[in-house]
KEMARLO-403866 format. One record per residue (C-alpha): residue in three letters; x, y, z; residue number from 1. Coordinates in nm, 4 decimals. Layout:
% KEMARLO-403866
SITE   aa        px        py        pz    i
SITE  Ala         X         Y         Z  NUM
...
This chain:
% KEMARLO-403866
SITE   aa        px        py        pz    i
SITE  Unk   -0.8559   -1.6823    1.4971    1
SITE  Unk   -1.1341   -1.4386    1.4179    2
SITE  Unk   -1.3144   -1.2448    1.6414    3
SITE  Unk   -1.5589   -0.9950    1.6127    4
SITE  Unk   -1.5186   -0.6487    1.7283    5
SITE  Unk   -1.9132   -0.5934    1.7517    6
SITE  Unk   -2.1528   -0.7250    1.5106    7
SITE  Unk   -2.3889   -0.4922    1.3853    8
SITE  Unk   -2.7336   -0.5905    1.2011    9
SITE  Unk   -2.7906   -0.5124    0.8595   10
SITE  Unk   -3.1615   -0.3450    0.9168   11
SITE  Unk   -3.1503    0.0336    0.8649   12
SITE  Unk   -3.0140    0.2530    1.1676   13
SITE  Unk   -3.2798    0.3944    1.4181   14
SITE  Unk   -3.4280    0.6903    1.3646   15
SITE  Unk   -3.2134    0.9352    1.6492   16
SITE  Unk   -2.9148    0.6912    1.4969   17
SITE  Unk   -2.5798    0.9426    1.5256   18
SITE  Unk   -2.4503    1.1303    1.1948   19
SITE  Unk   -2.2271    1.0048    1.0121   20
SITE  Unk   -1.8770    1.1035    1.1245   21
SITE  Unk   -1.6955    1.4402    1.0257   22
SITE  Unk   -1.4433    1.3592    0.8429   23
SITE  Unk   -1.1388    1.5610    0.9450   24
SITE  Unk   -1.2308    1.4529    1.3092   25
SITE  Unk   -1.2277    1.0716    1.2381   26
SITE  Unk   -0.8851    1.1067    1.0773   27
SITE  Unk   -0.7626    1.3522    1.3378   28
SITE  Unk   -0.8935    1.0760    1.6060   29
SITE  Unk   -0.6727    0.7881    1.3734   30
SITE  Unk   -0.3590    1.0036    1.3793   31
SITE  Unk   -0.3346    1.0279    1.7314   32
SITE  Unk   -0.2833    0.6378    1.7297   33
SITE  Unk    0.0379    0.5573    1.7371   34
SITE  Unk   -0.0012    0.2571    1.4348   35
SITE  Unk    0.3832    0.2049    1.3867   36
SITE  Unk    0.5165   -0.0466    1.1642   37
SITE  Unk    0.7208   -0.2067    1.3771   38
SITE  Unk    0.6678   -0.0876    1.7521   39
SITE  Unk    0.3258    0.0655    1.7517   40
SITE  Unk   -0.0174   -0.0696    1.7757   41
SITE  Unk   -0.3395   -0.1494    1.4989   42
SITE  Unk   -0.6105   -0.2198    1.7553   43
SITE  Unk   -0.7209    0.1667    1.8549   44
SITE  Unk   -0.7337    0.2868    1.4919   45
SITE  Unk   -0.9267   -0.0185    1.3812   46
SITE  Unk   -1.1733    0.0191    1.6816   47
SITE  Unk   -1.1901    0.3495    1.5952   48
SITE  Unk   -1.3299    0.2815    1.2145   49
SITE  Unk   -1.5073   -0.0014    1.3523   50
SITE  Unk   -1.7621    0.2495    1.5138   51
SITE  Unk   -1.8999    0.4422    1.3167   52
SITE  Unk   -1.9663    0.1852    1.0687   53
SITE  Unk   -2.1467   -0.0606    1.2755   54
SITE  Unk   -2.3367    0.2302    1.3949   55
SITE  Unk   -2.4547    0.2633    0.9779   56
SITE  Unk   -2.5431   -0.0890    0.9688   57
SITE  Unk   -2.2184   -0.2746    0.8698   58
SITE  Unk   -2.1211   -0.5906    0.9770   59
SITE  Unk   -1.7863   -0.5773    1.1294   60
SITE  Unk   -1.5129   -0.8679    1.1751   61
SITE  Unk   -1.1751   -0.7610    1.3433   62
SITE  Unk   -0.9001   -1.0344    1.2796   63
SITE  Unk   -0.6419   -1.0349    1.5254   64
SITE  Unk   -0.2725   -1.1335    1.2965   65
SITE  Unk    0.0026   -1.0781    1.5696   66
SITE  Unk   -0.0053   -0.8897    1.8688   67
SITE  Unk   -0.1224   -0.5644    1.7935   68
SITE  Unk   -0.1783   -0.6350    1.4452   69
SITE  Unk   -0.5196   -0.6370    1.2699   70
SITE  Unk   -0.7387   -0.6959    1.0062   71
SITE  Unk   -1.0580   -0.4312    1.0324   72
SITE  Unk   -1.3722   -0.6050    0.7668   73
SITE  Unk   -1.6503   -0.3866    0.7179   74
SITE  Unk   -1.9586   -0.5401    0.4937   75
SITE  Unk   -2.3123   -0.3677    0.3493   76
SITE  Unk   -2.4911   -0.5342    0.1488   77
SITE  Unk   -2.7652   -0.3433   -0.0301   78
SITE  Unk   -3.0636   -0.4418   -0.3058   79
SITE  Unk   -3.0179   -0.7600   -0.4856   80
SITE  Unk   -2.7418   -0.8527   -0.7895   81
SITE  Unk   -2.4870   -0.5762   -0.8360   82
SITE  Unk   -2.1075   -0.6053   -0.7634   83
SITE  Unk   -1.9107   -0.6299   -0.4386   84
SITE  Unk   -1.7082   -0.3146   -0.4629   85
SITE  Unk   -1.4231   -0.2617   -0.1555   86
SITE  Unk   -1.2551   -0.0004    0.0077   87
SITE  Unk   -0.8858   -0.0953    0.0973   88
SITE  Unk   -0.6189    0.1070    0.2601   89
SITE  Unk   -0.3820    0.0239    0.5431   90
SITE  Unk   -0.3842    0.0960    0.9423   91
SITE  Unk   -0.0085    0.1149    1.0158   92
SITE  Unk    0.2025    0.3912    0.9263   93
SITE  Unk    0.5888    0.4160    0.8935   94
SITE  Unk    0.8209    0.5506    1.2151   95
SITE  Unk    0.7624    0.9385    1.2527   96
SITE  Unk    1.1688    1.0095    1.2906   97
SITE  Unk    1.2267    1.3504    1.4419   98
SITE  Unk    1.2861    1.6949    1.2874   99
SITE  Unk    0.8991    1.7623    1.2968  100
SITE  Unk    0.7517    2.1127    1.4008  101
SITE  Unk    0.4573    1.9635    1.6198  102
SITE  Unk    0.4698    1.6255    1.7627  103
SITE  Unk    0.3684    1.3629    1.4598  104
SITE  Unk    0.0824    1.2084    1.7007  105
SITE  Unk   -0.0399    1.4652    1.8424  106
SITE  Unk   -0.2598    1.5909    1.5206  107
SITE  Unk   -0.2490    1.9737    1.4375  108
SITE  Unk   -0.4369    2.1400    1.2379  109
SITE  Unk   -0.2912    2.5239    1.0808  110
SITE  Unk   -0.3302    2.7358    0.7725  111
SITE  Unk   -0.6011    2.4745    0.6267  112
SITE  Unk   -0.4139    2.1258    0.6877  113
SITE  Unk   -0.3687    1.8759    0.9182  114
SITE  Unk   -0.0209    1.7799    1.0382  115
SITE  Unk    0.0349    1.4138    1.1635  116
SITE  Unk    0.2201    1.0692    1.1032  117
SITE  Unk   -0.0399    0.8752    0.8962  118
SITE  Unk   -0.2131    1.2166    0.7564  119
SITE  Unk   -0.1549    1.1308    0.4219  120
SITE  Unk   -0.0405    0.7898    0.4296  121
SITE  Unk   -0.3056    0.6114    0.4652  122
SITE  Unk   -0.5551    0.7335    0.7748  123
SITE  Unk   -0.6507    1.0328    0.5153  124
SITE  Unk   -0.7807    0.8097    0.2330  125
SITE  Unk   -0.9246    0.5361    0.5648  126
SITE  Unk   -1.1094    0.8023    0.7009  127
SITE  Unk   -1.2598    0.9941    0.3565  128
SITE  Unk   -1.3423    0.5882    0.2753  129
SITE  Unk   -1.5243    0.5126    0.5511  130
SITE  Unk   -1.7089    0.8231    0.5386  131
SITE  Unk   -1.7814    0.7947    0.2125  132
SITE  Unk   -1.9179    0.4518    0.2852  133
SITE  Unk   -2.1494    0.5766    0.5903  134
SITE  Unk   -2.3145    0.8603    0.3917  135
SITE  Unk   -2.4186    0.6050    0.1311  136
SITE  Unk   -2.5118    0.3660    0.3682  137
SITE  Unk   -2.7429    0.6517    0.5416  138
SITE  Unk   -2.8504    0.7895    0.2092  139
SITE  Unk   -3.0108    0.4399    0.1368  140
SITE  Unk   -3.1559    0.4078    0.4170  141
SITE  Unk   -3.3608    0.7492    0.4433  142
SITE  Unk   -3.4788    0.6051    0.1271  143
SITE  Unk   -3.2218    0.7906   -0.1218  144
SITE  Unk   -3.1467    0.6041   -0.3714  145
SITE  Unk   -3.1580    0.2138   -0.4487  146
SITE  Unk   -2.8293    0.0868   -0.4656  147
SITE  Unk   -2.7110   -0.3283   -0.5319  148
SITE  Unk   -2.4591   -0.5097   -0.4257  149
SITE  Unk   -2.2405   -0.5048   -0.1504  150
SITE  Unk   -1.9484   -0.2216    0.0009  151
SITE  Unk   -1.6717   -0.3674    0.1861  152
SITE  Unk   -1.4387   -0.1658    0.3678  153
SITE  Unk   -1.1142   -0.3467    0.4363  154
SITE  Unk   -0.8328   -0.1650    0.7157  155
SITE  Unk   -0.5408   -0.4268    0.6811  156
SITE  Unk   -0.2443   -0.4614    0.8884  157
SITE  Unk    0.1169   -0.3882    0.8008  158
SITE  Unk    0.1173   -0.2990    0.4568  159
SITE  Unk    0.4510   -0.0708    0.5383  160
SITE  Unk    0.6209   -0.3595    0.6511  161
SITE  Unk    0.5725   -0.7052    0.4633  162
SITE  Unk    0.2096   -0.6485    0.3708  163
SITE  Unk    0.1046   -0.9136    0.6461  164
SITE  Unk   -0.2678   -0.7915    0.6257  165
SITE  Unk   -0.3316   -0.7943    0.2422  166
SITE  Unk   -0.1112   -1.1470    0.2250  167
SITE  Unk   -0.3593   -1.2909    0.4586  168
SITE  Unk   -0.6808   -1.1519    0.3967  169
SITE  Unk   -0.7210   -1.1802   -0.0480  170
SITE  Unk   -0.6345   -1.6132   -0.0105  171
SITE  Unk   -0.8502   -1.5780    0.2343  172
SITE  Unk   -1.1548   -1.4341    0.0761  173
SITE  Unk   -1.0531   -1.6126   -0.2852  174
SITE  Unk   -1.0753   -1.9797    0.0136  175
SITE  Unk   -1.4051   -1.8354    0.0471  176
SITE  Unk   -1.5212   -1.7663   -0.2810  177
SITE  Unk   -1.5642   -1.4061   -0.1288  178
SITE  Unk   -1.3401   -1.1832   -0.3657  179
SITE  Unk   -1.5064   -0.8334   -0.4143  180
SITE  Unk   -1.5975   -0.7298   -0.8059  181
SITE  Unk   -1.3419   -0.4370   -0.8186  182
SITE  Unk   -1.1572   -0.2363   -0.5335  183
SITE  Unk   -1.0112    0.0609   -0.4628  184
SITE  Unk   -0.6949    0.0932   -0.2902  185
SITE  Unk   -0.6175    0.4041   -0.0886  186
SITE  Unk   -0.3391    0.5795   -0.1297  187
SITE  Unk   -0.1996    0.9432   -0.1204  188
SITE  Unk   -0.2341    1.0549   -0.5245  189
SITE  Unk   -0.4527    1.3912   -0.5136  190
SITE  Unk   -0.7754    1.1882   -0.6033  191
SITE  Unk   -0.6220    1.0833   -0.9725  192
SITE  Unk   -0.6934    0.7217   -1.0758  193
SITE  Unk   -0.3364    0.5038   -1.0750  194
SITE  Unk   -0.3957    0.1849   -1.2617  195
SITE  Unk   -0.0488    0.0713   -1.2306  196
SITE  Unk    0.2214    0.0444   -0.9747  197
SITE  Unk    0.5840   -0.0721   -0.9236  198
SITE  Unk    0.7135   -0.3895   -0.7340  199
SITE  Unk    0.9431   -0.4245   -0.5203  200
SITE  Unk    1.2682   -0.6885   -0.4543  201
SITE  Unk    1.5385   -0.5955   -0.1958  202
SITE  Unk    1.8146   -0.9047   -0.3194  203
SITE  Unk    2.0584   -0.8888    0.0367  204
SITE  Unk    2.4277   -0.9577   -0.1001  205
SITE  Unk    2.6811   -1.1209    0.0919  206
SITE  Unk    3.0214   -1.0284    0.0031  207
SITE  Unk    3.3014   -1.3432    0.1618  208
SITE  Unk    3.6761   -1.2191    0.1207  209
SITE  Unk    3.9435   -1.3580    0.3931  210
SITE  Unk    4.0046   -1.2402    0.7420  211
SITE  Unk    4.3560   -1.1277    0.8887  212
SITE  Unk    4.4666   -0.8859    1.0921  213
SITE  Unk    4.4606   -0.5112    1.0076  214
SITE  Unk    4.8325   -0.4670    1.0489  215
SITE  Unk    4.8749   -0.7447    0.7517  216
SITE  Unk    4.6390   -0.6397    0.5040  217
SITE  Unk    4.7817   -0.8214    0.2553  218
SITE  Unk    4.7002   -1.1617    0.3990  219
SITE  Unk    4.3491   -1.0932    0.3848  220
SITE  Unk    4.0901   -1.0157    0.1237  221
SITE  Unk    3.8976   -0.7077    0.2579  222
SITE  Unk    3.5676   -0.7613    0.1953  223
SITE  Unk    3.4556   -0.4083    0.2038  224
SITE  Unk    3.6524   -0.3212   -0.0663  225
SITE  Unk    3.5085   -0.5692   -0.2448  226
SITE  Unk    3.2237   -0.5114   -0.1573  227
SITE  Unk    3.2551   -0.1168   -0.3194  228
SITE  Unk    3.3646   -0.3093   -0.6391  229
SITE  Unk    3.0331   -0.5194   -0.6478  230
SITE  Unk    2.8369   -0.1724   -0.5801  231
SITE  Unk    3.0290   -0.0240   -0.8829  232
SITE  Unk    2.9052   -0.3128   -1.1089  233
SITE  Unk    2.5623   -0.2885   -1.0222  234
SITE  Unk    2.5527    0.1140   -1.1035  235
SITE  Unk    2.6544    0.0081   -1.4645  236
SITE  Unk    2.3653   -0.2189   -1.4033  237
SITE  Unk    2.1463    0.0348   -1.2848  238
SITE  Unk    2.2265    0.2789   -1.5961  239
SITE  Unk    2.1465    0.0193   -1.8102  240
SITE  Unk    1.7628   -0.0109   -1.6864  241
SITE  Unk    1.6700    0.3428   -1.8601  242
SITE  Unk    1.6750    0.1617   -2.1547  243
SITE  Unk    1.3362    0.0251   -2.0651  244
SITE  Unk    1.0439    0.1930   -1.9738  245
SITE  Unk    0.6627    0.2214   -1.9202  246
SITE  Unk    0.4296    0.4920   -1.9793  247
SITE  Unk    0.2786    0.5203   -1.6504  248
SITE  Unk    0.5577    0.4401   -1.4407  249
SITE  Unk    0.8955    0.5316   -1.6310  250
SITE  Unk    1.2146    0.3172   -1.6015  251
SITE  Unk    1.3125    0.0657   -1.3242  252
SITE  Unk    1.5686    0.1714   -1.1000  253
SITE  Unk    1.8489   -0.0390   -0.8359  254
SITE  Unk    1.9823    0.1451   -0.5500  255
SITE  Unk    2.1660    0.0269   -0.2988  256
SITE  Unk    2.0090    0.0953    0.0366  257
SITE  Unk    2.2040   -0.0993    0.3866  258
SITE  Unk    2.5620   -0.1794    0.4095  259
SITE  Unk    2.7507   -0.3744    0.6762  260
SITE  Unk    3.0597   -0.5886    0.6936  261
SITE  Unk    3.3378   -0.6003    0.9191  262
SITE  Unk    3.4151   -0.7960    1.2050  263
SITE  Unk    3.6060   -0.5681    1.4394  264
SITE  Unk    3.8057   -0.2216    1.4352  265
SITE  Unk    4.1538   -0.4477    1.4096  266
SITE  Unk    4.0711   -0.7115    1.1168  267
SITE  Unk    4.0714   -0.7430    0.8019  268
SITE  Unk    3.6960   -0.7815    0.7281  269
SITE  Unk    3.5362   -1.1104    0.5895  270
SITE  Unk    3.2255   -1.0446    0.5123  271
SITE  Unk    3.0290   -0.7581    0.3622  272
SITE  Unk    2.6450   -0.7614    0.3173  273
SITE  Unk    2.4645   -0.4796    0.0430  274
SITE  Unk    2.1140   -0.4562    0.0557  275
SITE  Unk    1.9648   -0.3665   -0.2757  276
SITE  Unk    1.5965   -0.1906   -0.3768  277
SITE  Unk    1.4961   -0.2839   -0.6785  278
SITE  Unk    1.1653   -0.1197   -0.8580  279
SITE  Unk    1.0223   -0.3719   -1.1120  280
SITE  Unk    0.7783   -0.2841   -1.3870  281
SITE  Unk    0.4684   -0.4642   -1.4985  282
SITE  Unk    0.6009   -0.7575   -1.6650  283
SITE  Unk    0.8730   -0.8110   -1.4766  284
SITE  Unk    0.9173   -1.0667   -1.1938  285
SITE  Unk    1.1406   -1.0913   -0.8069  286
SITE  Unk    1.2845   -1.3885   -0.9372  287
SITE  Unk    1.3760   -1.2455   -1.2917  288
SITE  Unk    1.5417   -0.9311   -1.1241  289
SITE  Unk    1.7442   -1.1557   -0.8719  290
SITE  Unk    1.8381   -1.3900   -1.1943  291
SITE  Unk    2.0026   -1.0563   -1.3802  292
SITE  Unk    2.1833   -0.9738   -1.0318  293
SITE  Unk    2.2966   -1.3018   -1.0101  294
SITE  Unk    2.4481   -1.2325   -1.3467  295
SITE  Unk    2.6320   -0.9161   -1.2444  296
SITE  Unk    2.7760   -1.1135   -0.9255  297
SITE  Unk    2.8900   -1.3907   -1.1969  298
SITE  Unk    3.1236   -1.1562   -1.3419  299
SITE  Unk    3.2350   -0.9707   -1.0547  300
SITE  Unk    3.3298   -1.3393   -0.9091  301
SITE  Unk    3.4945   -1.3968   -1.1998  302
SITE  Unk    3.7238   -1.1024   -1.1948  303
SITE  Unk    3.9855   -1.2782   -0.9588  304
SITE  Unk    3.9795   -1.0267   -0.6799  305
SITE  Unk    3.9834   -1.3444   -0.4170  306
SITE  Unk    3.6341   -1.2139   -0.2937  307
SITE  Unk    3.2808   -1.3941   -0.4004  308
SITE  Unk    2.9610   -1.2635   -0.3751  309
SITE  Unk    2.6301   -1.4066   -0.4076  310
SITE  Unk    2.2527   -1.3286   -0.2766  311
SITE  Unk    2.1917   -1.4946    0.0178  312
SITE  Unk    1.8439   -1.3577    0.0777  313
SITE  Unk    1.5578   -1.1036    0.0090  314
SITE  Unk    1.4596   -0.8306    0.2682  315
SITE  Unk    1.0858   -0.7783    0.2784  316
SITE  Unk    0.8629   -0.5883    0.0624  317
SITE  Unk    0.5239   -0.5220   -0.0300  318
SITE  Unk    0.5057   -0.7338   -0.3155  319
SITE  Unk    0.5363   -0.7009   -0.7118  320
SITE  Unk    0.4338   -0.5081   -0.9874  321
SITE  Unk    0.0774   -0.4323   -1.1277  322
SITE  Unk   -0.2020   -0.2669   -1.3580  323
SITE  Unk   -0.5302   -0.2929   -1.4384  324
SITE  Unk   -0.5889   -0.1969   -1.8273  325
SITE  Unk   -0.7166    0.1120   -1.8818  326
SITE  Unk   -1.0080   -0.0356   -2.0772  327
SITE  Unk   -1.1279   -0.2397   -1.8018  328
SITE  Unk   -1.4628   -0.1789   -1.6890  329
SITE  Unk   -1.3894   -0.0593   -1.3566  330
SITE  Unk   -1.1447    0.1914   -1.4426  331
SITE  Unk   -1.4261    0.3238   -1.6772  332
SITE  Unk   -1.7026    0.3422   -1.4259  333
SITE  Unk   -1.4298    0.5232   -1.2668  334
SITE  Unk   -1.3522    0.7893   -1.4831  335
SITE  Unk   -1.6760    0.8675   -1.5822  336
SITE  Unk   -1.7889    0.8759   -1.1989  337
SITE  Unk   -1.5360    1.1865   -1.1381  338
SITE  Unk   -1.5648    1.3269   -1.4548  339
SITE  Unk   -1.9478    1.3579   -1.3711  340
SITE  Unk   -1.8235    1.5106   -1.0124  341
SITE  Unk   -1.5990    1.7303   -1.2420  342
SITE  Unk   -1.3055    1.6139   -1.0746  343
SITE  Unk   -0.9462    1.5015   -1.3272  344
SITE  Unk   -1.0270    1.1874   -1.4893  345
SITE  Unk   -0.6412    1.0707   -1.6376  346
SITE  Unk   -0.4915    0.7718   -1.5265  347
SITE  Unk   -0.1661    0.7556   -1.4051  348
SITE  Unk    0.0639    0.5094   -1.2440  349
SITE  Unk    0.1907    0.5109   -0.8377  350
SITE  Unk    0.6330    0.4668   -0.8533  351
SITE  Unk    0.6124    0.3371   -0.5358  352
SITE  Unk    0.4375   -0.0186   -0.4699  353
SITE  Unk    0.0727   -0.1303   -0.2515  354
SITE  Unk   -0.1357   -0.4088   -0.1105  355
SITE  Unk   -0.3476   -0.3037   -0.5194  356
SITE  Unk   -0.0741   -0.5701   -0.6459  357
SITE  Unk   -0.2003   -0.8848   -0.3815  358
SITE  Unk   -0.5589   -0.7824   -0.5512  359
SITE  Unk   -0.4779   -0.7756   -0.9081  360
SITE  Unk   -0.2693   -1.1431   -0.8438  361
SITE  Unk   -0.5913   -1.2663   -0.7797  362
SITE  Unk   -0.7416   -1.1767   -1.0540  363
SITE  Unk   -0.9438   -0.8459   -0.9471  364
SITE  Unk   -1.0047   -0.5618   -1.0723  365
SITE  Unk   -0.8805   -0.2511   -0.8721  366
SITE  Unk   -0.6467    0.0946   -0.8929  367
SITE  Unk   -0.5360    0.3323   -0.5984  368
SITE  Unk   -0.6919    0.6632   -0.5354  369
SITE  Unk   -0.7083    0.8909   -0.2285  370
SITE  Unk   -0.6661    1.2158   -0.1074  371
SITE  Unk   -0.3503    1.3710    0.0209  372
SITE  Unk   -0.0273    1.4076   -0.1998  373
SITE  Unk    0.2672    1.1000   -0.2663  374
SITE  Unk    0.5574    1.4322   -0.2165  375
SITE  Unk    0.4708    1.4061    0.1936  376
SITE  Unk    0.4400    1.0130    0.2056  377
SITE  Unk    0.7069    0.9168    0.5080  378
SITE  Unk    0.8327    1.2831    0.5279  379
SITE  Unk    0.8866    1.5010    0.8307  380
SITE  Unk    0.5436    1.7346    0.8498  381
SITE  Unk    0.3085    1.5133    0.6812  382
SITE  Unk    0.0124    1.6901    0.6227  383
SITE  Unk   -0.3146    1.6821    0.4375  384
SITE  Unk   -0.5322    1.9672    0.2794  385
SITE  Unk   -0.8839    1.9769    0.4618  386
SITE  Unk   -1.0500    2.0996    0.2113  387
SITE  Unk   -0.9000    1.8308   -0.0596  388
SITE  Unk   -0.9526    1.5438    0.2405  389
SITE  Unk   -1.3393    1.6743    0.2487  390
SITE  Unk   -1.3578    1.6900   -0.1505  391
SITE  Unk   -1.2824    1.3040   -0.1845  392
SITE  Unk   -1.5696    1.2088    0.0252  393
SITE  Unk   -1.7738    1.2717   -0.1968  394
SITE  Unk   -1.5882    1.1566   -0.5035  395
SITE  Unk   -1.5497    0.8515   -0.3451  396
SITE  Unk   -1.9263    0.8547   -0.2792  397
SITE  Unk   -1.9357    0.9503   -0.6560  398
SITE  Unk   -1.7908    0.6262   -0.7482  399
SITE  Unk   -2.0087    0.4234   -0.4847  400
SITE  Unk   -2.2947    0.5465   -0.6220  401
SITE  Unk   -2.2053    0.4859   -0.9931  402
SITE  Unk   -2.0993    0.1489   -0.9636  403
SITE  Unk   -2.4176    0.0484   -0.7215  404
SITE  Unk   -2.7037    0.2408   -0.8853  405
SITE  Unk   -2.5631    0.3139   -1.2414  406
SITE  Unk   -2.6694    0.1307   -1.5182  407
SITE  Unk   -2.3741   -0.0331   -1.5242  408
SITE  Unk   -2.3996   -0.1605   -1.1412  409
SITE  Unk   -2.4093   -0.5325   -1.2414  410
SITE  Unk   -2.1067   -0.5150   -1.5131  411
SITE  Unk   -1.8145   -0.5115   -1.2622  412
SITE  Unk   -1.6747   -0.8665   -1.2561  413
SITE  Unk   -1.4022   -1.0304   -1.0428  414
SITE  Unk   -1.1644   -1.2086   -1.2999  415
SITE  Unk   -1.0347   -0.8897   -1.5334  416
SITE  Unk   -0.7369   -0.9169   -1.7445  417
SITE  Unk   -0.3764   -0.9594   -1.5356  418
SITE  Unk   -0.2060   -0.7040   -1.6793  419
SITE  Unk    0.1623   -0.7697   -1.5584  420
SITE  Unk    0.0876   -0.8913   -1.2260  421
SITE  Unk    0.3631   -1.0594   -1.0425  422
């Protein structure tokens, strides 16, 4: 069900309408929200967004997904023709763990950076977005400016879990014929443009040997050891994926991550289960990756040991690989939009994977960029630099402005090239 968290006309802002927000306090506001994937809450930091950008003329729709769990849209639309460009980044953030120096949600702010859960990953690029969205919104309005087209600032739910938000909202806007022109996915990566990202599979293998008591070990087949057999296998496996490469993103890599088996302290255990993560490339697909383990289990089950093993499911993940070619149009209004700003205009390609590759399945156009830096994503003492979280307001606004007022506002088109998308 959709309901809206205040609907906001699309007239320009009274005259005493308030400033657009400070940065560093909106995000110091967001971290304070405890947005845990799994235990915390969405609803605060999307209310939170929500205000600001109503009070700069956007129309706001706040989907509730599960308790707690949100989907924050945000929508301008400007002059006539020009493209739909959105602003995507995530509300939740991953468990804070302990170990820190100042309490994770309680914000702090020392020798120029600020210190919180969610810093970084993602309330730094969700704030410096929505900012960057006001001021243009503002600027247009006092008569700066003539931009076309539409922004759309998009705060989805879960993306450190399963992705729930981004897996709901793109077949919902694609149901709707509503899928933006290009978008930019915010992420931790210093302000560089990263047209290409990993995928993820985590295959869950079930090791069955054959119970018996611990006193008679030879009546049993321990699945454990077994199990430590299987892993052994799949590090050949592993070595053997540095054979391939890409030039963004390197090799694939397969580490196992959970273990458990055993059924008490006395037995011989029966079962064994090895959870795997598994980093695909562009190109390369979850059911491809689970075929090849499948292969690797073949010959361990095969090997006579008494013990068979076999997937029996996939853990969650964000989703597969990506990229958007480096000749696309976008990523060239990109570039040249931060070059102008005299900010670095390389590409480069995000190891880890994002909601960009739900976007790209559908056909759209879009590559991460944010402040903050990917070495403090989920660490103890996340932080951001101020001065680097200020900076990419107005780079973002850089691009804004480029792709809604530049001569090339009306060339951004929904349907690019699926480069590798899975």
């Amino acid at each position: 069900m959709t309901t809206p968290a205040s609907t906001a006309p699309t007239a320009s802002p009274a005259p005493d309408a308030p400033a657009a927000p400070d940065v560093l306090a909106l995000l110091t506001a967001l971290v304070a929200c405890d947005s845990t994937t799994p235990t915390g809450e969405e609803e605060t930091t999307a209310a939170l967004l929500a205000a600001p950008l109503a009070a700069a003329g956007f129309d706001i729709e706040t989907e509730r997904l599960a308790p707690g769990r949100v989907n924050l849209t945000a929508r301008r639309r400007f002059g006539p023709g020009g493209p739909v460009i959105m602003l995507n980044s995530h509300l939740d953030v991953v468990p804070a763990g302990g170990g820190w120096t100042s309490p994770p949600f309680a914000p702090t702010l020392r020798d120029g950076r600020l210190y919180g859960r969610g810093t970084a990953d993602a309330k730094g690029p969700l704030a410096a977005m929505a900012c960057a969205a006001i001021e243009l919104a503002r600027a247009a309005d006092a008569g700066a400016g003539t931009p076309r087209g539409e922004i759309v600032f998009s705060a989805v739910s879960q993306e450190e879990g399963d992705s729930m938000g981004a897996r709901h909202l793109v077949p919902q806007l694609a149901v709707a014929g509503r899928l933006p022109d290009a978008v930019i996915v915010g992420e931790p990566t210093g302000m560089r443009l990263l047209t290409a990202h990993k995928g993820s599979v985590r295959p869950v293998i079930e090791v069955v040997g054959r119970a018996a008591h611990a006193a008679t070990p030879g009546q049993g087949v321990n699945a454990v050891t077994a199990a430590a057999t299987v892993i052994t296998l799949l590090e050949e496996y592993s070595a053997s994926l540095t054979d391939h490469g890409h030039p963004l993103l390197g090799a694939p890599t397969c580490t196992p991550v959970l273990i458990e088996g055993g059924e008490a302290p006395n037995a011989v255990p029966e079962r064994c289960r090895v959870t795997l993560d598994r980093r695909l490339l562009p190109g390369e697909t979850p059911e491809s990756v689970v075929a090849a383990v499948g292969e690797v289990l073949d010959r361990f089950n095969a090997g006579g040991t008494g013990a068979t093993a076999s997937v029996v499911e996939c853990a969650p993940s964000t989703g597969g690989p990506s990229e958007t070619p480096a000749d696309d149009p976008f990523v060239t209004l990109c570039r040249a939009a931060l070059a102008a700003a005299g900010a670095d205009d390389s590409l480069g390609g995000l190891t880890v994977n994002c909601d960009m590759t739900h976007f790209r399945a559908a056909g759209v156009p879009a590559l991460v960029c944010g402040p903050g830096r990917l070495e403090v994503m989920h660490a103890v003492d996340e932080h951001i630099v101020v001065e680097e979280l200020r900076e990419s307001v107005g780079l973002y606004r850089a691009i804004l402005t480029e792709a809604l007022t530049g001569t090339e506002s009306g060339g951004t088109e929904s349907g690019g090239t699926e480069a590798g998308t899975a």
